[in-house]
N, C-alpha and C positions, 0 to 999 in steps of 0.2 A: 370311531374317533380313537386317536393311539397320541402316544409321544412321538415326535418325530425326532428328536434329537438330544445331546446335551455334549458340553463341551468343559473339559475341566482347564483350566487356570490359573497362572501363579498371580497370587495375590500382590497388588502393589499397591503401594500409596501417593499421596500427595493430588495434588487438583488439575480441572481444566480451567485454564487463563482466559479472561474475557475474550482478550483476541481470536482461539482458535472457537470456544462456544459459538461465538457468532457466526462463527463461518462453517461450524460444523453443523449449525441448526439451518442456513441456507444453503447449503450443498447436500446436507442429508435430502432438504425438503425438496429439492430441484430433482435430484434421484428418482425419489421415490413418485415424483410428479409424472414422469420418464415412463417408467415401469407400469403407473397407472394408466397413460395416456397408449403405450402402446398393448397393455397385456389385461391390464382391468386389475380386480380390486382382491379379485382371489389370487391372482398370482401374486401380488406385494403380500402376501401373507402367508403365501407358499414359502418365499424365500425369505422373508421374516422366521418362518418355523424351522431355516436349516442351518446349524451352527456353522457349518462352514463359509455360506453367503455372507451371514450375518458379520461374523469375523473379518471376511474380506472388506464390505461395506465398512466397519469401522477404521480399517488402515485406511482406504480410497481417504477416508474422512480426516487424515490427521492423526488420529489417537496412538497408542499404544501398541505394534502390531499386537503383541499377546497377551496382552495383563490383561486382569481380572475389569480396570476403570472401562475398557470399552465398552463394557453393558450397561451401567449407569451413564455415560457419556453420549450412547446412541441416541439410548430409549430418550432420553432427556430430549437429546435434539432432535429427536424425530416428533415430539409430544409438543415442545413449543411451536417448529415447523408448522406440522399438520393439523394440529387443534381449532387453530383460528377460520382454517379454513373448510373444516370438517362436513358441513354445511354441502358445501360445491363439489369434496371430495370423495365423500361419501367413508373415511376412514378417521375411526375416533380412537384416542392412546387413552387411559386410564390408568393410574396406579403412579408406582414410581419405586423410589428406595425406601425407605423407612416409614419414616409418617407418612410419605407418600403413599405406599402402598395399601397402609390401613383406610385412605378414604378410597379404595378401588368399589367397593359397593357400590358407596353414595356416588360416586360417579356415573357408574353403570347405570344407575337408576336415573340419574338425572337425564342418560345418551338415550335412554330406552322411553323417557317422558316424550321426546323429541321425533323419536325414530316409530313410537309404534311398537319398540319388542321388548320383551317379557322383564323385566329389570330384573324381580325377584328367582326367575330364574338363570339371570346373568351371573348376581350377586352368587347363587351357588355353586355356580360351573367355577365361578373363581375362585372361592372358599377350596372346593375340592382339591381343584389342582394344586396348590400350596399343600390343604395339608396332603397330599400324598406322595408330592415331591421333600416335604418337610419330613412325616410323619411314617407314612407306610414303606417306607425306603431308609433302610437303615445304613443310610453310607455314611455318615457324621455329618452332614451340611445342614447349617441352620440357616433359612431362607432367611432374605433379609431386603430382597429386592423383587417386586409382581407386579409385572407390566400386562394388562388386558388390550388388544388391538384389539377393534370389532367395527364390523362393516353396517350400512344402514341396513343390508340384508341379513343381519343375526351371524352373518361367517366370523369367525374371532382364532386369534393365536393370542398363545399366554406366552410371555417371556418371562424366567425368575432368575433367580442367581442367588445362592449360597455360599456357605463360608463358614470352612474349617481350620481353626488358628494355630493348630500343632500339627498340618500338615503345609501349610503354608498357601492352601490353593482354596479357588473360588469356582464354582462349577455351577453353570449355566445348563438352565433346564428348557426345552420347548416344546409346546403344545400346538397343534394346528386340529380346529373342529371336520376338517376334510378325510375322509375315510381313505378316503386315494388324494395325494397332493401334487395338484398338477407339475409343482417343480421337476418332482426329481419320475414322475411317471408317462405324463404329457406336458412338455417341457414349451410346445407351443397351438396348446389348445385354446387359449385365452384370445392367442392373435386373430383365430377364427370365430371369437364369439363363442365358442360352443362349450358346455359344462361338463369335463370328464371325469364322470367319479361321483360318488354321492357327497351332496354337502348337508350337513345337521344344522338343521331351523328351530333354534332355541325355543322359538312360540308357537312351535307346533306341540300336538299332543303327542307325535312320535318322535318328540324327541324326550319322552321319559326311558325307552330303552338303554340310549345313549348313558343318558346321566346315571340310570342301573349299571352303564357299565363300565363307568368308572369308578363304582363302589366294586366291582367286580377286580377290576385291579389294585388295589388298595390290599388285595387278599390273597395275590398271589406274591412267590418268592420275590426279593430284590432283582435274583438274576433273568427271571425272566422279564419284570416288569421294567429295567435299564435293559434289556437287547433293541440296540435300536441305533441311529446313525450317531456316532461319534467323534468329538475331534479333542484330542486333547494335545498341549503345547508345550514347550519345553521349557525349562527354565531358565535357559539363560535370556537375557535382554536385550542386547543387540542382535541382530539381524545377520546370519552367515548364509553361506552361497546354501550349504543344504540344506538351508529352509525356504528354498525361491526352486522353480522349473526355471532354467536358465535358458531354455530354448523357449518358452512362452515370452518369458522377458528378454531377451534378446528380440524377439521379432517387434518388438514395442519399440526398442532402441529404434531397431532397424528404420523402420518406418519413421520415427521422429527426426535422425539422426543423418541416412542416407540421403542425398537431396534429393533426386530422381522420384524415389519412396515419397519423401517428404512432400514435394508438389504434387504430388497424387493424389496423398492424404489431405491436403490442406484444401486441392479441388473436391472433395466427395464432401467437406464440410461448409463449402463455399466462404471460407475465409483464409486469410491471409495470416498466418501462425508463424510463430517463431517455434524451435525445437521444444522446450522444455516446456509448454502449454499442450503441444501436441501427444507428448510422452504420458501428460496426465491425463487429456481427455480420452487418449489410446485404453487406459485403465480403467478411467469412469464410464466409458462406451461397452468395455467388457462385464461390468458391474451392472449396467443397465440389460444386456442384452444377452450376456455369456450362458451357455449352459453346464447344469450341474458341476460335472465334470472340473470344468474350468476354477471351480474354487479348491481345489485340494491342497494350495500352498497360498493361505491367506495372507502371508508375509511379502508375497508380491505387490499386494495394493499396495504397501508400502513407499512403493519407487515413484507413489504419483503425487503425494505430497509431504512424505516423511513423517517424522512423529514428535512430539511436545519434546520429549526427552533426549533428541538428536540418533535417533534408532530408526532408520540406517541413517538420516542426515537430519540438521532442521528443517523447519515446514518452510519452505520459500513462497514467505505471503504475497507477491506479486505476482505469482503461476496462480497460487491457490482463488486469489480475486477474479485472472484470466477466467478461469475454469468455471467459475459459477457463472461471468457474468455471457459466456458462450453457451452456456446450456441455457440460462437463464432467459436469453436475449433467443434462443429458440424455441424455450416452450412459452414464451409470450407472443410469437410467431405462429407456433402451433395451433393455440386457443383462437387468433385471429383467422385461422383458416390454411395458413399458409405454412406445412408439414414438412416444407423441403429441407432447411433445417437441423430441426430433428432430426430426421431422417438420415440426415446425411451421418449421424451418431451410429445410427446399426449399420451405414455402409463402411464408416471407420472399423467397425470391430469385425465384418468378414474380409476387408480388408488385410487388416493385421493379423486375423488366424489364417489365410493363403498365405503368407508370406512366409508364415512360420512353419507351413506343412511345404512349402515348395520350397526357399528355402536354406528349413532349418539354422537359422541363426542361433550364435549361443552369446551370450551375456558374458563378459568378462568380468566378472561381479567387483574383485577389487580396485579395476580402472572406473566402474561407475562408479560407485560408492565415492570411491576418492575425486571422482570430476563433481561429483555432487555437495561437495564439502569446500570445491574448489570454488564453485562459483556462487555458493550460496549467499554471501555477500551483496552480489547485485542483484537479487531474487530476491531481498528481503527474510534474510532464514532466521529462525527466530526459536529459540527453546524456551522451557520455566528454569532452566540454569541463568539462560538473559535477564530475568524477569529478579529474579534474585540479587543478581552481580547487582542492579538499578537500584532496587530495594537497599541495598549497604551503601551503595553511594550517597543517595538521600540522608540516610542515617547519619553517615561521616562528615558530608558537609556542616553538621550543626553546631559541629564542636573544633 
């Protein structure tokens, strides 16, 4: 068992608007529905444990590409998402920010009366993680956010997040119980059913090793016990071309945008799409199915439904509806038997990386950005600056 990852952060403030919550709790859950249905239960948890998925997933989702809100914005929507349906899905979220976090025990306990495994040993694989990310790590982060994922099988990843207010940054920690993670080691071992890698069974008795040995790192240096996969983000807030692969997004254009491309794509999904639906599901098909790799400029997801703050444009809520209810409207297809679909989702996304390796399209970053600003108007684009402007209007009219 190791840390897989941690990702630092520029702190921001302010909320997510009911608007995009709701659709970032059914688009996260559809996602993540995706990735279960084609990879299983350890690999959502593989790439749960890699800051850099994780970070992509939450642009795909609307949020912030960099700020610190998409941790508490995910976990949230992936926890209201998948909880309800934990049962049939076999994947339970625990924990949260604040108060949240402190009933992550009584949670666990309560998922472990259900499930069969060890609670009071849950409760302290969780205790640990915190304090060692808190505690035996002397970076100045005071943990303020502990998300426990865990499977009906004992497999779990911790997501936390900290926060240091005189450097202005929040830095995300992750855990994954997998000695080897099939993400980033066998990136498609799940597809075959087969298990690569040891996975630690909280209710076993060998998994006291384990827990020995993460008292074991709690005692060695900071620098060796942070050597591990890292992303950290820049500080500025809008979105420029050197934070995107412009040849990955270009072949996205490509394919949305070319018509030839475009009825190709629109055949492999067996629907009938307008461009800017396609551009997004091009991204959440990459999100669903991409390898490692493929997440190193999380600023990308971006281009597939913008972000609250208008970073790189606003969220154009009449694509963003598209997009859930095609995925939606497939893996309710899926469950009945009928895969095609779906399916047609990972042929969109080897489609669009042939295009980009044959080719090589590159992105014009500031004609998209600006066509994306141009038409957001009849996409419904929508920011918390809107939400505000509305708020003074209310106000004003009373007087």
């Amino acid at each position: 068992m190791r840390r897989s990852g941690h990702a630092d952060l520029p702190l921001h403030g302010g909320h997510v608007p009911a608007w995009l919550a709701d659709r970032m709790t059914r688009l996260g859950t559809a996602i993540s529905e995706s990735v279960l249905l084609h990879y299983g239960t350890s690999e959502l948890l593989s790439r749960l444990s890699d800051p850099f998925w994780f970070q992509a997933l939450g642009s795909v989702m609307g949020m912030d590409w960099h700020s610190s809100g998409i941790t508490t914005s995910v976990v949230g929507a992936l926890k209201r998402g998948l909880n309800p349906r934990a049962h049939e899905l076999g994947v339970y979220i625990c924990g949260g920010r604040g108060k949240h976090s402190r009933k992550t025990p009584d949670e666990l306990r309560a998922v472990a009366e259900k499930t069969g495994l060890d609670g009071d040993a849950l409760a302290r694989t969780s205790r640990l993680t915190a304090r060692i990310d808190n505690n035996a790590i002397a970076d100045g982060f005071q943990i303020y956010l502990h998300a426990f994922v865990l499977t009906a099988d004992g497999e779990w990843a911790v997501i936390q997040q900290g926060l240091n207010d005189e450097a202005g940054l929040a830095r995300r920690y992750h855990w994954h119980s997998a000695t080897v993670r099939d993400f980033t080691c066998q990136p498609h071992a799940a597809i075959a059913g087969e298990h690569q890698g040891e996975i630690m069974n909280l209710v076993d008795p060998a998994a006291r090793p384990a827990q020995a040995a993460l008292l074991d790192i709690s005692h060695q240096t900071p620098e060796i016990t942070i050597r591990d996969l890292c992303l950290v983000l820049p500080s500025h807030h809008d979105v420029r071309a050197a934070d995107v692969d412009l040849k990955r997004l270009g072949a996205v254009l490509a394919v949305a945008y070319e018509r030839d491309l475009h009825d190709f794509a629109s055949l492999l999904l067996l629907e009938k799409l307008g461009p800017r639906t396609l551009q997004s599901l091009a991204l959440i098909a990459e999100v669903v199915h991409g390898t490692p790799v493929r997440f190193s400029d999380p600023a990308r997801f971006s281009f597939a439904h913008g972000g609250k703050d208008g970073h790189p444009f606003p969220v154009p809520l009449k694509t963003y509806d598209a997009s859930i209810n095609v995925l939606r409207t497939a893996l309710d297809a899926a469950r009945a038997g009928d895969g095609e679909k779906l399916d047609g989702m990972r042929r969109l996304d080897k489609f669009v990386r042939a295009i980009e390796e044959w080719d090589q399209p590159e992105a014009g970053f500031d004609a998209i950005v600006h066509h994306e600003h141009t038409i957001s108007p009849q996409l419904g684009g929508r920011t918390v600056r809107d939400d505000r402007r509305r708020n003074q209007s209310r106000q004003l009219s009373l007087f």
